[in-house]
C-alpha positions as CSV (number, residue, x, y, z in Angstrom):
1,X,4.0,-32.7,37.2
2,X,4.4,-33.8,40.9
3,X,6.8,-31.6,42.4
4,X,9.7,-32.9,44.8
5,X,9.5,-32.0,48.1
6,X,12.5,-30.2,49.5
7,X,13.9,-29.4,53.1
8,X,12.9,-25.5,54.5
9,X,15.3,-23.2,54.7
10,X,15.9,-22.2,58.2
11,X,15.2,-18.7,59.8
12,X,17.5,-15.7,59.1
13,X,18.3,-14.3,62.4
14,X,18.0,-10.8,61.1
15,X,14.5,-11.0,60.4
16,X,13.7,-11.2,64.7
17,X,15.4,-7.7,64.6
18,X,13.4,-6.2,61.9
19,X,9.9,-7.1,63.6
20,X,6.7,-7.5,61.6
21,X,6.4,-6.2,57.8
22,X,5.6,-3.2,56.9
23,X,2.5,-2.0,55.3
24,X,4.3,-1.6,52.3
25,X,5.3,-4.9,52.1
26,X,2.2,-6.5,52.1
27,X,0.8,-4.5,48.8
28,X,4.0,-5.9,47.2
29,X,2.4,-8.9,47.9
30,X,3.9,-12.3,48.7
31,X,7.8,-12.7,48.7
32,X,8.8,-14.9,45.2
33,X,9.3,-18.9,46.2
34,X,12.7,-20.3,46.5
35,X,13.0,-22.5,43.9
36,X,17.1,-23.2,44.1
37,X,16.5,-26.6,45.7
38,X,13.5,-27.8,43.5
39,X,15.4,-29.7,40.4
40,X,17.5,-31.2,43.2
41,X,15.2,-34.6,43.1
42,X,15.1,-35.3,39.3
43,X,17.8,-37.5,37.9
44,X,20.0,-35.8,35.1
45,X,20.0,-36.0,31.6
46,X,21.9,-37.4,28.6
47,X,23.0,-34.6,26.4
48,X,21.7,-36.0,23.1
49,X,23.9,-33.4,21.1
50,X,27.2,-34.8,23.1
51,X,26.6,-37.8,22.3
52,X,25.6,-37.6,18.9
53,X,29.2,-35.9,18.3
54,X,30.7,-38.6,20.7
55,X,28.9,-41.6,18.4
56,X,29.7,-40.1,15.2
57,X,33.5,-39.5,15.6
58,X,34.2,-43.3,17.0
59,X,31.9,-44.9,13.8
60,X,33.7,-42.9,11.3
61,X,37.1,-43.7,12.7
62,X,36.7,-47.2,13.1
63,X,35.1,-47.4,9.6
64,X,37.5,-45.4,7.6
65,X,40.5,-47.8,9.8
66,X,38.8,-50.6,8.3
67,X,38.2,-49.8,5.5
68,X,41.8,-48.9,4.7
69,X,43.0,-52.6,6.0
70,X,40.5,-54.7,4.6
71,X,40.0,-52.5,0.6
72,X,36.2,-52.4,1.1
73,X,34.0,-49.2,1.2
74,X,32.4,-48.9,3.9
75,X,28.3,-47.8,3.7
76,X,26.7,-44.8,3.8
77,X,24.8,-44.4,6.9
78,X,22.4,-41.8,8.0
79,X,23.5,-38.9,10.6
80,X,22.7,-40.4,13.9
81,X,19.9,-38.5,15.8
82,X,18.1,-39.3,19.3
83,X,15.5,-42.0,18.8
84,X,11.9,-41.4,18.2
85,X,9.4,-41.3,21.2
86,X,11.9,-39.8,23.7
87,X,13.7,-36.5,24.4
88,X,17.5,-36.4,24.9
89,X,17.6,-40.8,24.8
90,X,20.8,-42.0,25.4
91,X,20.1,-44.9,23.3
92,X,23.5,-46.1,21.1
93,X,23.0,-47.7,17.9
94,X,25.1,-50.4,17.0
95,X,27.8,-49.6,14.3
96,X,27.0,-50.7,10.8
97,X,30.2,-52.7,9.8
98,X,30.6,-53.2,5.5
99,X,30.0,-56.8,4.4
100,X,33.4,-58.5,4.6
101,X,34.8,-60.1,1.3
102,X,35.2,-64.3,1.0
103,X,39.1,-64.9,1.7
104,X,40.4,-65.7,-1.4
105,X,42.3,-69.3,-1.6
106,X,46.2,-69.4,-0.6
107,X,48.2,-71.1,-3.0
108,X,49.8,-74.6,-1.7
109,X,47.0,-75.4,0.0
110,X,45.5,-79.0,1.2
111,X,44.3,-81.1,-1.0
112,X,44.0,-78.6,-4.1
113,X,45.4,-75.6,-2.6
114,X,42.0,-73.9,-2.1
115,X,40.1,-72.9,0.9
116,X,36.5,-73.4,1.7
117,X,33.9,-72.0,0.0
118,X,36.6,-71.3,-2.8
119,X,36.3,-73.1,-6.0
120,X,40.0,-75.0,-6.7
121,X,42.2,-73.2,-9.9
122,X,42.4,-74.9,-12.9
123,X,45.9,-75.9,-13.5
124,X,46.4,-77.9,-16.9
125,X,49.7,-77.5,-17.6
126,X,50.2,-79.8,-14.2
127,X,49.0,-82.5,-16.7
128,X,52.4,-82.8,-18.8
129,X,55.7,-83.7,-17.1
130,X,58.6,-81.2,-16.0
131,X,61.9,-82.0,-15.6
132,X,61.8,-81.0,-11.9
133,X,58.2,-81.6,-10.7
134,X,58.2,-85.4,-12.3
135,X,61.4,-86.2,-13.5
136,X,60.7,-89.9,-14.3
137,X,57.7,-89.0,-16.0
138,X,59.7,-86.0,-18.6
139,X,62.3,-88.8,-18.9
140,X,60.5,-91.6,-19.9
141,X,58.3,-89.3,-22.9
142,X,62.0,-88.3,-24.1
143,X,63.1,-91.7,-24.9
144,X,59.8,-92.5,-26.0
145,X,59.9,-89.4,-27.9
146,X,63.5,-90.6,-29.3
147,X,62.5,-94.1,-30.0
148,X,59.3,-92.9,-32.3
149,X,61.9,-90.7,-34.5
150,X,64.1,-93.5,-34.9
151,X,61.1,-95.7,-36.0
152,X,59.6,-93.3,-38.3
153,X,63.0,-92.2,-40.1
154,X,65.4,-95.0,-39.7
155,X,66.5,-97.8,-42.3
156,X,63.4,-100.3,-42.0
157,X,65.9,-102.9,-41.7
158,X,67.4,-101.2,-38.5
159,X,63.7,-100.6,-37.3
160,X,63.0,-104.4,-37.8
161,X,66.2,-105.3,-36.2
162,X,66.1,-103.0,-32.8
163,X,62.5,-104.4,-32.0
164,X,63.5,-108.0,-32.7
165,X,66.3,-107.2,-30.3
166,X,63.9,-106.1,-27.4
167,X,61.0,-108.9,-28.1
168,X,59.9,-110.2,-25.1
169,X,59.3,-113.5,-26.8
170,X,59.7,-116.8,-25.1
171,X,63.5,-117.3,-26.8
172,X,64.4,-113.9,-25.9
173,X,62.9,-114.3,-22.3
174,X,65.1,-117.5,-22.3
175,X,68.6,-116.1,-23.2
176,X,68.1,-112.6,-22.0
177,X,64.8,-112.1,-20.0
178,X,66.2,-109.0,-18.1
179,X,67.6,-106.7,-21.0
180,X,64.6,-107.6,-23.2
181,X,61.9,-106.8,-20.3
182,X,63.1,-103.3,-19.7
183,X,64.2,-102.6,-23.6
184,X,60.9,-103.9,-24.8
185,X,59.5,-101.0,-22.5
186,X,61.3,-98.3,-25.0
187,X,59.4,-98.7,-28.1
188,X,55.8,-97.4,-28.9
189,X,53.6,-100.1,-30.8
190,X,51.1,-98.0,-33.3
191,X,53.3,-94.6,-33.0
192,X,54.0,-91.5,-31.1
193,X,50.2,-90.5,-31.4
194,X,48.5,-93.4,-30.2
195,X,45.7,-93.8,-27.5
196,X,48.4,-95.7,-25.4
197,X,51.1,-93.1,-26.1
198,X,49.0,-90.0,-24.8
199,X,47.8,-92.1,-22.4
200,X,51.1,-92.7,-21.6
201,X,52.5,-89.2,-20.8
202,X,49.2,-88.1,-19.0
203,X,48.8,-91.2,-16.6
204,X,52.7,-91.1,-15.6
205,X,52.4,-87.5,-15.2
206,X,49.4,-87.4,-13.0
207,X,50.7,-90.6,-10.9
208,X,54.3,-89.2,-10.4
209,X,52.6,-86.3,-8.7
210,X,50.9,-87.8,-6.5
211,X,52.8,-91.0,-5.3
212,X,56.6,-90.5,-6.3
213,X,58.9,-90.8,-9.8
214,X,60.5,-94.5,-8.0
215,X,57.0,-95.9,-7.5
216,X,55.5,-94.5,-10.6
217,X,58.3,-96.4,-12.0
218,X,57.6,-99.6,-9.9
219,X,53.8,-99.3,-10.2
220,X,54.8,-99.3,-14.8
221,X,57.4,-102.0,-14.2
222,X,55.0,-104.1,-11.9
223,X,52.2,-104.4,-14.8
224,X,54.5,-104.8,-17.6
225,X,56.8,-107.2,-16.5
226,X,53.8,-109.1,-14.6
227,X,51.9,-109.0,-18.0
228,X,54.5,-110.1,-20.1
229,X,54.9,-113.3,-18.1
230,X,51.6,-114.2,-17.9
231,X,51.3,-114.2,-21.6
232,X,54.8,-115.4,-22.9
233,X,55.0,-118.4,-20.3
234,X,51.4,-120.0,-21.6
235,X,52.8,-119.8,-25.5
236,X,56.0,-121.4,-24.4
237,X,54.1,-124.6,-23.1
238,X,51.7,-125.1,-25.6
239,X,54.8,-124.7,-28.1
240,X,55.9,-127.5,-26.0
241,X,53.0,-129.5,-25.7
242,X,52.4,-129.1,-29.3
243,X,49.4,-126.8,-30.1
244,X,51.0,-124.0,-31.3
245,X,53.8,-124.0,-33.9
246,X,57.4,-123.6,-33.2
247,X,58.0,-119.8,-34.8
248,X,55.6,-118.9,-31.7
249,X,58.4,-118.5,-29.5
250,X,59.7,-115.6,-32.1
251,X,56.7,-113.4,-32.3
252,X,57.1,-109.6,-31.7
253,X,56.5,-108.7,-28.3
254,X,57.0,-104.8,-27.2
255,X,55.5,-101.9,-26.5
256,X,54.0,-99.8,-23.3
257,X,50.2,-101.0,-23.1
258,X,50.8,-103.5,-20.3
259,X,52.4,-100.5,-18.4
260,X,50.1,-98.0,-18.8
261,X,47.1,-100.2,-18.2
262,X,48.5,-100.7,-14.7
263,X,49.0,-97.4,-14.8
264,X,45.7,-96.5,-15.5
265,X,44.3,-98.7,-12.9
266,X,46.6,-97.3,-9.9
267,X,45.4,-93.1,-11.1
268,X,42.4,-94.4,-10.8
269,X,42.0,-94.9,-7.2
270,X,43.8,-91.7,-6.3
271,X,41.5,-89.7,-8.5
272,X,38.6,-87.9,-7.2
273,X,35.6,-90.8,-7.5
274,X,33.4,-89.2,-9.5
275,X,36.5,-88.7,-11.8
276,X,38.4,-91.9,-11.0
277,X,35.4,-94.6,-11.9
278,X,34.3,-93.4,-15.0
279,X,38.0,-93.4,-16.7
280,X,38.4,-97.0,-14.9
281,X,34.7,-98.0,-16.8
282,X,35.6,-96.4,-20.4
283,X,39.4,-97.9,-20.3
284,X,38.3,-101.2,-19.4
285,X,34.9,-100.7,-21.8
286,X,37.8,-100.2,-24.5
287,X,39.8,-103.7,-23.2
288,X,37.0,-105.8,-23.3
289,X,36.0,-104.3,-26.9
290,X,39.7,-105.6,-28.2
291,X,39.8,-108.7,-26.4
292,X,35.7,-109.2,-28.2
293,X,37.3,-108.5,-31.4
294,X,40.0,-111.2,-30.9
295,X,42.3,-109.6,-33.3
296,X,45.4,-110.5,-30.7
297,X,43.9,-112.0,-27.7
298,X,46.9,-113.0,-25.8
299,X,47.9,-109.1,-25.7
300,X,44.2,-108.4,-25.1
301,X,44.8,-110.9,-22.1
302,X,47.7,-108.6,-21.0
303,X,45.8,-105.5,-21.3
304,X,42.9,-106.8,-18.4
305,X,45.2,-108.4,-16.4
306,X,47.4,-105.0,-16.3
307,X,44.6,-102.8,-15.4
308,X,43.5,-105.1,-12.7
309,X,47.0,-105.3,-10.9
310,X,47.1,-101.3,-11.2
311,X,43.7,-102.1,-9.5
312,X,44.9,-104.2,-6.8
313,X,47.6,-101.4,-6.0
314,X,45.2,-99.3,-4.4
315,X,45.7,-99.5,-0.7
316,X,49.4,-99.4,-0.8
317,X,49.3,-96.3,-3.7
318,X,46.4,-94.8,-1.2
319,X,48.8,-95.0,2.1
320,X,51.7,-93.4,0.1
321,X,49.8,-90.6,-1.2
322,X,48.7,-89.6,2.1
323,X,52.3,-89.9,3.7
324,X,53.2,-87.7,0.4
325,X,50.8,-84.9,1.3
326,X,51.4,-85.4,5.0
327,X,55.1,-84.4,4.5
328,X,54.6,-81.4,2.2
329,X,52.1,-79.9,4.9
């Protein structure tokens, strides 16, 4: 190894006095080398035991502090040592944090209520209606609910009587068209366990939630009193012109299809799309399957004319369920 050079001492002044050595000094033989000054030059070095300790304290700290936060355990790591190749390196290694956990979705969240990478809970008792969360919706099913009873255990002769009383057929729609539009809206046609009844609680229920209990309401009313015109008016002019006969005009005319058809057609644009077109494709599948059969094709009328004003509801139902979510942000 190259040594450094260092400065020479200077003289001590003694030595003038003390004159030339002795011979007994030179079979001693030369005087040992001063060597205080000679590590002077080298640069100092990193004690590797310091700094193990040093390295070892701060890792387990911040690990264990961690750890106690976030619930994880943190890994076992190997007792830090100085780096192959090299004596007393003062190379750090970087601390080994523990793989952090996904954050778990908060509840209430947009669009929903889950976070990314999180998959969105499964709710279904969101699909039948509360007396607080939809109230037109729970209030609506309980009539409906009371009407069915009084259908299934009343007098027949009563039963006859109340649904003559809310027809919506052209002489009713003459003396009375307002009571008999929203009373005709009261009674179940084919019973409480009907396609159109459970379709009934489910579509209200999901649309209430999204847009409002008033529009729900306006978005029923809309298709069933819409419907019920564009059926009744064309029976009352070809009574008049003569090609149907006169007890036309006193058919039985109630029930909730026309309403939840344009039901149907407004959920459907506020659903998810891959959720949203096929219930629109099998519900209107199912209208055109009736209307084939020509069993009652006027109603069968109603029915495709209801789902496509549900339909053409779309960008105002759209706009209020986006000012609905925008609020409860």
């Amino acid at each position: 190894m190259e040594r450094t050079a260092t400065a020479a001492s200077p003289a001590d002044p003694d030595d003038s006095l003390s004159g030339p050595p002795g011979p007994d000094a030179a079979a001693a033989g030369p005087a040992p080398a001063d060597t205080s000054g000679l590590l002077g030059g080298m640069p100092r070095q990193w004690i590797p035991a310091v700094a193990t300790a040093s390295e070892t304290l701060y890792a387990t700290t911040s690990e264990a502090a961690y750890a106690a936060v976030s619930g994880t355990v943190p890994e076992a790591r190997p007792a830090a040592g100085p780096a192959k190749g090299s004596i007393g390196s003062s190379t750090r290694r970087p601390t080994e944090r523990p793989t952090e956990r996904p954050t778990e979705a908060l509840p209430g969240g947009p669009a929903g209520g889950s976070a990314a990478g999180t998959r969105p809970r499964l709710r279904p008792w969101r699909l039948l209606p509360t007396p607080t969360g939809t109230p037109f919706a729970f209030a609506f099913t309980a009539v409906l609910a009371v009407t069915s009873l009084v259908t299934a255990y009343a007098d027949p002769a009563l039963v006859h009587t109340l649904h003559q009383g809310s027809s919506t057929d052209v002489a009713h729609l003459l003396r009375t068209p307002v009571l008999v539009l929203l009373a005709s809206a009261l009674w179940i046609a084919g019973g409480v366990l009907s396609v159109y009844a459970i379709c009934c609680v489910l579509v209200l229920t999901a649309l209430e939630r999204r847009i409002g209990g008033l529009r729900t309401a306006g978005v029923f009313l809309l298709g069933h009193v819409t419907a019920t015109l564009a059926t009744e008016v064309p029976v009352g002019l070809a009574v008049l012109a003569g090609h149907l006969p006169v007890s036309s005009v006193h058919r039985l005319d109630y029930g909730i299809s026309f309403g939840v058809a344009a039901g149907v057609g407004a959920l459907a644009g506020l659903l998810a799309p891959w959720l949203g077109r096929p219930v629109l494709v099998v519900f209107a599948a199912m209208l055109v399957r009736d209307l084939i059969g020509f069993a009652d094709p006027m109603t069968n009328w109603g029915h495709l004319m209801s789902l496509a004003i549900g339909c053409a509801t779309w960008p105002l139902t759209r706009r209020l369920h986006r000012d609905r979510a925008a609020a409860a942000r």
